[in-house]
C-alpha positions as CSV (number, residue, x, y, z in Angstrom):
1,X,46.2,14.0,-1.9
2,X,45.3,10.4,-1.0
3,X,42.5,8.4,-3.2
4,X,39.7,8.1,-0.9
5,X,37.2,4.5,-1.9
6,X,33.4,4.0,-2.0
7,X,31.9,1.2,-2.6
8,X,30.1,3.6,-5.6
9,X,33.6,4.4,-6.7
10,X,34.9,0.5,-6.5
11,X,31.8,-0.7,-8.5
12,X,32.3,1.8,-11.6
13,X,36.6,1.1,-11.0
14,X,35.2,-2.8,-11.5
15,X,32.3,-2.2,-14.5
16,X,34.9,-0.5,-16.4
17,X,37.8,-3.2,-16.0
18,X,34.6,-5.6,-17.1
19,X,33.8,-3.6,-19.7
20,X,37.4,-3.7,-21.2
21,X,37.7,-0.1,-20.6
22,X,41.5,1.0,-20.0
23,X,40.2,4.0,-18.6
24,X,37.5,5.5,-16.5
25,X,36.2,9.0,-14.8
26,X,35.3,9.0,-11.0
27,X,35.7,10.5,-7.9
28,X,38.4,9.8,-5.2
29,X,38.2,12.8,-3.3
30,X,33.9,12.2,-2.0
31,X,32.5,13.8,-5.3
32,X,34.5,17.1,-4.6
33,X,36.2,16.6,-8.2
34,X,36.3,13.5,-10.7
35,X,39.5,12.4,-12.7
36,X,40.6,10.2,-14.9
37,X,42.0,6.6,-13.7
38,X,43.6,3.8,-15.6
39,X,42.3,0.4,-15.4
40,X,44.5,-2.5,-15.1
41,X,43.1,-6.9,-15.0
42,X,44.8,-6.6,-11.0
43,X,45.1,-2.9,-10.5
44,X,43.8,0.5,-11.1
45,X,46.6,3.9,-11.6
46,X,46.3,7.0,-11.1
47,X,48.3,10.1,-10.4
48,X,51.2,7.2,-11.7
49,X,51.0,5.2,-8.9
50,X,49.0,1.6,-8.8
51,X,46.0,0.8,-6.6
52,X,44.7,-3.1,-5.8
53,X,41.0,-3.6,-6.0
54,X,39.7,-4.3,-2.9
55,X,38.7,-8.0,-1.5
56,X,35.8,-6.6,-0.2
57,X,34.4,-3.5,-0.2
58,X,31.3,-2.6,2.2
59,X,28.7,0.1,1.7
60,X,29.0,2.3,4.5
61,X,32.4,2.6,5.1
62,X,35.2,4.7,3.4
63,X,38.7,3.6,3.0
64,X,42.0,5.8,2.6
65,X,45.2,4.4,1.4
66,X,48.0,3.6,4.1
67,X,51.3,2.4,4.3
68,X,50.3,0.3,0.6
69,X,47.0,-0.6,1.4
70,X,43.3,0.9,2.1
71,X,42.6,1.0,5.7
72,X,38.6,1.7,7.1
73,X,38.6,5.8,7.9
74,X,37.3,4.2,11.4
75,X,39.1,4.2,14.7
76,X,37.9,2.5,17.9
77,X,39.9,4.3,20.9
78,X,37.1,4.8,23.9
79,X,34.0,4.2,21.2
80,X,34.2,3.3,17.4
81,X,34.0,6.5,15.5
82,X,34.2,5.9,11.7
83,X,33.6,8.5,8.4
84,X,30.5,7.2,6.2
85,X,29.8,7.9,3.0
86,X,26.5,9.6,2.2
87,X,24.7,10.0,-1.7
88,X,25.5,14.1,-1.5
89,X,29.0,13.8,-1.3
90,X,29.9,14.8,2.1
91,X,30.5,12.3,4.3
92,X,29.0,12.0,8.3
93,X,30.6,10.4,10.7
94,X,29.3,7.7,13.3
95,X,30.4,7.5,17.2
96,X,29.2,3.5,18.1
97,X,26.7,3.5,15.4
98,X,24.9,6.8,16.0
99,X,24.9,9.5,13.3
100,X,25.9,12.7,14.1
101,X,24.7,14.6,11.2
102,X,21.2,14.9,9.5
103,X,21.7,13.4,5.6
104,X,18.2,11.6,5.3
105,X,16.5,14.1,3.4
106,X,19.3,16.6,2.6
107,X,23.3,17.1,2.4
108,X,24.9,17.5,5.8
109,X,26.9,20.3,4.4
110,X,23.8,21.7,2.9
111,X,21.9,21.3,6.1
112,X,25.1,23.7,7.6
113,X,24.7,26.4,5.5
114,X,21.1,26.5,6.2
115,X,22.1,27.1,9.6
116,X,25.0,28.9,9.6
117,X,22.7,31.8,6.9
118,X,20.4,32.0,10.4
119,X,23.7,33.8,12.1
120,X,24.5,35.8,9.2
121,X,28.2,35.2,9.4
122,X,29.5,38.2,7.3
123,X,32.2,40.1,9.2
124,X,31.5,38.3,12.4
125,X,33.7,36.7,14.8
126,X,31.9,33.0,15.8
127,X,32.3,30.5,18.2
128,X,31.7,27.3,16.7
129,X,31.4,25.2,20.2
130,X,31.3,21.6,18.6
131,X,33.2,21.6,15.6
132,X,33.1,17.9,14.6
133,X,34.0,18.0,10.9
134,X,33.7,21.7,10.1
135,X,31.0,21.7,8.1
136,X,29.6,25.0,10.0
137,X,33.5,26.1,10.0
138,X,33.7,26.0,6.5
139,X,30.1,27.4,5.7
140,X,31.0,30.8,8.1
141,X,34.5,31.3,6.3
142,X,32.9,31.0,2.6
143,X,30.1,33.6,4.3
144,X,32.8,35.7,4.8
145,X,33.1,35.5,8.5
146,X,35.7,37.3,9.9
147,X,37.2,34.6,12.5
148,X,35.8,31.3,13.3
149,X,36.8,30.2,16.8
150,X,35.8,26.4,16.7
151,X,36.7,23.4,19.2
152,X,36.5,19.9,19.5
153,X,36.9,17.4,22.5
154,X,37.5,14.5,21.0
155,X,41.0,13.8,19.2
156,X,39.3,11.1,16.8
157,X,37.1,13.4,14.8
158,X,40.0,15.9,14.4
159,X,41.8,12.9,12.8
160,X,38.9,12.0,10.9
161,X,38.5,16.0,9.9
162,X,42.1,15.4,8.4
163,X,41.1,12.7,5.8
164,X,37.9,14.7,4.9
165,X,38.4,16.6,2.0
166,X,34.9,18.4,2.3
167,X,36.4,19.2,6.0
168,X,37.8,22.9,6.1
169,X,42.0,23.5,6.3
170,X,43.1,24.4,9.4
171,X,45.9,26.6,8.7
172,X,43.9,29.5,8.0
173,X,44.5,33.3,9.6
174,X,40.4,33.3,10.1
175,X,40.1,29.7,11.2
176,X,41.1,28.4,15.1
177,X,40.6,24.6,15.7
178,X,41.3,23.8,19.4
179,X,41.3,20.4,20.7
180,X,39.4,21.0,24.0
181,X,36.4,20.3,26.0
182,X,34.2,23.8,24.8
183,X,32.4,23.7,28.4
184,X,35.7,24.3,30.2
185,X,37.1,26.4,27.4
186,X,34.1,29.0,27.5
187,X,35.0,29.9,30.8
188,X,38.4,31.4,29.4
189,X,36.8,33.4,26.5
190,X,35.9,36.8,27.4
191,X,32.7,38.8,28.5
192,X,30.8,40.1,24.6
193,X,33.7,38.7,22.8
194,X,31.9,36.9,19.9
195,X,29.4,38.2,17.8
196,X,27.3,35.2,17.1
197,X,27.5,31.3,17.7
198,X,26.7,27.9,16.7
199,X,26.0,25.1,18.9
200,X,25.7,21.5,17.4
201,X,26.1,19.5,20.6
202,X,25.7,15.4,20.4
203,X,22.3,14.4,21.6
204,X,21.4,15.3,25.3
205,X,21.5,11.7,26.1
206,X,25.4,11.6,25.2
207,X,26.3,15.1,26.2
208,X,23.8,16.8,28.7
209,X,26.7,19.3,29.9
210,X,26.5,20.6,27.1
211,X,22.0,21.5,27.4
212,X,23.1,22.8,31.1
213,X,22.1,26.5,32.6
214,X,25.2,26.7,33.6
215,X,26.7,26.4,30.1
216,X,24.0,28.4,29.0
217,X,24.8,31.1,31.0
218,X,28.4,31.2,29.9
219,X,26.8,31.5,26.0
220,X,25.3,34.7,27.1
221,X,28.1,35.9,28.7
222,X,30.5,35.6,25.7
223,X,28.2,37.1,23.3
224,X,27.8,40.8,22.2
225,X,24.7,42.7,22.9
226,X,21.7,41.4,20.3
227,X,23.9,38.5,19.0
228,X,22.7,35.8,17.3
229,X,22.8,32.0,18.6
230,X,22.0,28.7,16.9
231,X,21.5,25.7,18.6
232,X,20.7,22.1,17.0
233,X,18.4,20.1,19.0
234,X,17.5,17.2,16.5
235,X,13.9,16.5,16.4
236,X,13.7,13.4,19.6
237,X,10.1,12.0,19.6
238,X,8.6,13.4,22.9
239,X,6.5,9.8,23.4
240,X,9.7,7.7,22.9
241,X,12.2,10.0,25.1
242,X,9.5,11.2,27.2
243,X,11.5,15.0,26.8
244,X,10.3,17.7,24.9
245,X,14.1,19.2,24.1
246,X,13.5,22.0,21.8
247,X,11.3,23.3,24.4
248,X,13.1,22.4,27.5
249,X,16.7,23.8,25.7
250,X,14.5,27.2,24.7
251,X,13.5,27.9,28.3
252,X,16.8,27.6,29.4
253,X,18.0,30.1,26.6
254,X,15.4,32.6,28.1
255,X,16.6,32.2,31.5
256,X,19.9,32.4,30.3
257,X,18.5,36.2,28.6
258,X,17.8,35.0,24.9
259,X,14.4,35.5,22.9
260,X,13.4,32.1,21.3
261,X,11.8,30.5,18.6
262,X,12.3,26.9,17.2
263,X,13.4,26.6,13.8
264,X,13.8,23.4,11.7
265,X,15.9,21.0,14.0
266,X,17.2,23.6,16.2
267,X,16.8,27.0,18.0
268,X,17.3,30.3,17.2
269,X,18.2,32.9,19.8
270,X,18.9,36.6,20.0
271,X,20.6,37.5,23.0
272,X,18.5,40.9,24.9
């Protein structure tokens, strides 16, 4: 494993080398473990190998160590998309400065197993139709879901996925990552072949193929009889956007041939 930097983690690496500490307890795995690092006057050790302190260190960024240095866990290739650190723990992520998962009031990865309970993954084979970084994924496979079938368009967030250690493995029997665009992939999956899904799509704004009838329709079609759907909607201020999209994506759902009800930042469905 590769030490992953906060600016948290760099301030307690810098009190204790100020404090003539030689060594210190923290994190470099995003508050998934803590060890035990050695602290030098130029450099800090750990796992036997030495680390610089960093020139500068800003708060909502996260840096990995590459080829001898730390690099920004950010890429820009068509939009800058960059890991960020949150107070819980488990990082969000950012595509041109928007945040794509809820950590205001709570723990993206608690927010996911909220959602992923509403589904009742036990046994179940989902379709996880955004997976960005597998927060849901990993919440179905410790529910004890039977297979989680999970894609992602964009190739950024799977490299981001790999320097998240909160981010499920992907060489797992009961996990399939696919690198794909879910609204063409649906079309290959077969008639009933899921028995529930979870659909965290970016904002409508961003993505609105992904709020069509058409896709939709194709939800239906791939789930089993009475099966279980949850879609995240956010909460968009109706007098700002001037769209009311909980509603809007729930009247689709029905026409589609789901029962509806809204539920937190989202909607639940059951498939008739």
């Amino acid at each position: 494993m590769r030490p992953l930097l906060t600016l948290k983690v760099h301030e307690t690496l810098r009190a204790a080398l100020r404090a003539g500490a030689s060594t210190v307890e923290c994190s470099l795995d995003l508050d998934r473990s803590m060890t035990q690092v050695e602290v030098g006057e130029t450099a800090w050790t750990w796992q036997g190998q030495h680390f610089p302190f960093l020139k500068t260190c800003k708060e909502r960024t996260i840096y990995y160590w590459e080829n001898d240095s730390f690099q920004p866990a950010a890429r820009f290739t068509t939009g800058l998309i960059k890991l960020v650190p949150t107070e819980w723990g488990p990082p969000t992520f950012e595509i041109d400065g928007i945040k794509m998962l809820p950590t205001a009031q709570v723990s993206p990865y608690a927010d996911a197993q909220r959602k992923v309970d509403l589904i009742q993954p036990r046994g179940k084979i989902i379709l996880d139709t955004c997976g960005g970084l597998g927060y849901f994924a990993a919440c179905c496979l410790q529910g004890q879901a039977k297979q989680v079938l999970s894609y992602e368009k964009n190739p950024d967030v799977m490299w981001l996925r790999g320097l998240n250690p909160w981010s499920p493995k992907t060489n797992q029997a009961d996990l399939s990552l696919s690198l794909g665009d879910i609204t063409e992939q649906i079309t290959l999956l077969p008639d009933a072949s899921v028995d529930a899904i979870l659909h965290d799509p970016p904002r409508f704004g961003i993505a609105g193929e992904l709020y069509s009838q058409v896709f939709y329709n194709h939800l239906a079609r791939v789930l089993k009889h009475h099966g279980k759907l949850f879609h995240y909607t956010g909460t968009p201020n109706k007098l700002t956007s001037g769209r009311d999209v909980p509603n809007e994506v729930s009247q689709r759902l029905r026409n589609a041939g789901f029962n509806t009800e809204l539920n937190g930042d989202g909607v639940l469905a059951v498939k008739n």
